[in-house]
C-alpha positions, 0 to 999 in steps of 0.5 A: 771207261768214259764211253762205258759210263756214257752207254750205260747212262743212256739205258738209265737216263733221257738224252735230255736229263742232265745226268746224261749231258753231265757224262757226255762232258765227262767223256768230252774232257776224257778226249781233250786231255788225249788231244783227240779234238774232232771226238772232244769237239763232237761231245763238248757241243753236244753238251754245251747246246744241252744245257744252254737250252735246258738253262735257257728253258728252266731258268737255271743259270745260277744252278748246274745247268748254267754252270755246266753250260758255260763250263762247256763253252770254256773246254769246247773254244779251247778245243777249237783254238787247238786245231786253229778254228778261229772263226768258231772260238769266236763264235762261242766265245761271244755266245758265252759272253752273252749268257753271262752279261744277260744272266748275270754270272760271275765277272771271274768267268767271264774273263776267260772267255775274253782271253780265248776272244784275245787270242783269236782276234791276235790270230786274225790280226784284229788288233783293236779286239784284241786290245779291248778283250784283253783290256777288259779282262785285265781289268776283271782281274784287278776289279775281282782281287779281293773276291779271289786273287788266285782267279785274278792271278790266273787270268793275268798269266793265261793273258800273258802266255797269249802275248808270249804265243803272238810275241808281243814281249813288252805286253807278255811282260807286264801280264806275268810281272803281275800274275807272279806277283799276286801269285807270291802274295796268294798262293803257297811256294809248292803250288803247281800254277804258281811255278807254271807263272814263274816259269813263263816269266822266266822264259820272258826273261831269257828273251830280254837277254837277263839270264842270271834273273831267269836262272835264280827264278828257275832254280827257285822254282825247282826248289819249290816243287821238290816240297810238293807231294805230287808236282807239275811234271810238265813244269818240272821239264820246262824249268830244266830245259830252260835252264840247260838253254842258259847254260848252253850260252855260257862259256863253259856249258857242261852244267846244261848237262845236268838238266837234260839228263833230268828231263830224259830220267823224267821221260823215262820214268813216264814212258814220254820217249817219243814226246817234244820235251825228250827231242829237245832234251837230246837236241840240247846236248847235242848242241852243249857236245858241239860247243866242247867239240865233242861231234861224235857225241854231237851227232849222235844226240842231235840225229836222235832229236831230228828223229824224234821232232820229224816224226812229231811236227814234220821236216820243217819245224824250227828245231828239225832246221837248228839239227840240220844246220849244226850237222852242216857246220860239224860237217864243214869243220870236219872236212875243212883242211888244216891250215898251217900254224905259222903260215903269216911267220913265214911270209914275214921270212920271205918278205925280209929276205927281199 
């Protein structure tokens, strides 16, 4: 559809009017969403360079140029980030940056360029980079609170999925502490970016080993998007998926059941078979039948996820190694003789006899 409307534009318009660089981004996004990154990269420059120069020409920072501009600048380092060209996030990132200190734009915006610089310096292992662009966004985030807490709500979670992604937990707490906070203060219960917030706070908490915080925060989560007309999808996978791994810990996990069964209804319901979130689905079950001695079950949900996760991110992905492993010990179980029941009484019979 988008590359129609970018064929017709160009018999109507110049390459150099807006409206043709307008439909050039429109058809960038398209590919971005469809994680087809060289073709979003291609048009995503070609849009960004556009109307910089037309901005830069014009004097039309404050009007659609300027916007569009930097809004470009935002989509193209991300697609960047996507495919781990880190070199030219930086590249763009800085640029951007730059146009908006000379221009005086809008702090709010600036600071999502700081946190794709973050993430990049983090890839780099340039530390102290790292450490100054997250510190100035973080604190673009509070300067910018009254004028428009849901931004500075979202800056302090993307923040703290960068810290999430690079492990660094103590960081990634703090960030998500604060962005669910602000998010319980500005934004209605049902809304979709605050459950996204509440959720990776929970997944900080399961890794600190506070299950029951993480559980109660996930099912509150839950609750909240059933009152959403059209809720996050992808939010409502994550918070059943988390919530069958904690049940998996727990000593009796046939509840982790009820949460795998949602993600693949979901699945199903979307034509999402062949994605991550039904391999792990599937890898979860498996893992509860193997913890109630169930290999039959076992083997046969965790062979379907191995399907599904070597097609998708190959024989050496994390999770493809968590299958092969439980297989192996299924396996050696199996196969292992049985050892007398009372093999200690009988040497104790053997022994008094002497």
């Amino acid at each position: 559809m988008f590359e129609k409307a970018v064929s017709s534009a160009s018999q109507v318009f110049k390459d150099t009017d807006i409206e043709m660089t307008v439909r050039r981004a429109e058809l960038a996004e398209a590919y971005r969403i469809e994680s087809r990154w060289t073709e979003a990269i291609v048009h995503f420059d070609y849009a960004w360079k556009r109307s910089r120069a037309d901005a830069i020409a014009l004097n039309r920072w404050e009007e659609q140029e300027g916007d569009l501009s930097m809004g470009c600048a935002v989509k193209l380092s991300q697609c960047y980030q996507a495919i781990g060209n880190h070199d030219k996030v930086i590249e763009v990132a800085k640029m951007a940056l730059d146009d908006n200190a000379l221009h005086r734009r809008r702090l709010p915006e600036r600071a999502q360029y700081l946190v794709l610089l973050a993430d990049s310096y983090l890839f780099q292992k340039r530390e102290k980079e790292a450490s100054d662009a997250a510190k100035e966004a973080s604190e673009i985030a509070e300067l910018t609170l009254v004028e428009d807490p849901r931004q500075s709500a979202s800056v302090c979670f993307v923040l703290g999925k960068v810290y999430l992604d690079h492990q660094r937990q103590d960081e990634a707490r703090k960030m998500l502490h604060r962005a669910v906070e602000l998010a319980t203060q500005h934004m209605p219960p049902s809304d979709n970016e605050r459950a996204q917030m509440q959720r990776e706070l929970a997944v900080v908490q399961i890794k600190d080993g506070k299950l029951k915080e993480a559980e109660q925060l996930l099912e509150q989560t839950l609750e909240q998007l059933s009152k959403n007309a059209v809720p996050d999808k992808q939010t409502l996978l994550a918070c059943h998926l988390s919530l069958a791994s904690i049940e998996l810990r727990k000593e009796d996990p046939k509840d982790a059941f009820v949460h795998t069964a949602e993600v693949r209804r979901l699945c199903e319901q979307n034509g999402w078979e062949d994605r991550y979130e039904n391999g792990r689905s599937y890898l979860l079950s498996g893992l509860t039948h193997a913890k109630l001695k169930q290999p039959v079950l076992a083997r046969h949900d965790l062979e379907f996820a191995q399907d599904i996760f070597e097609r998708l991110l190959g024989t050496e992905h994390p999770d493809v190694l968590i299958i092969k492993k439980a297989l192996s010990d299924m396996l050696k179980k199996q196969n292992q003789p049985p050892q007398p029941a009372a093999s200690g009484v009988d040497i104790e019979k053997k022994t008094t006899k002497k």
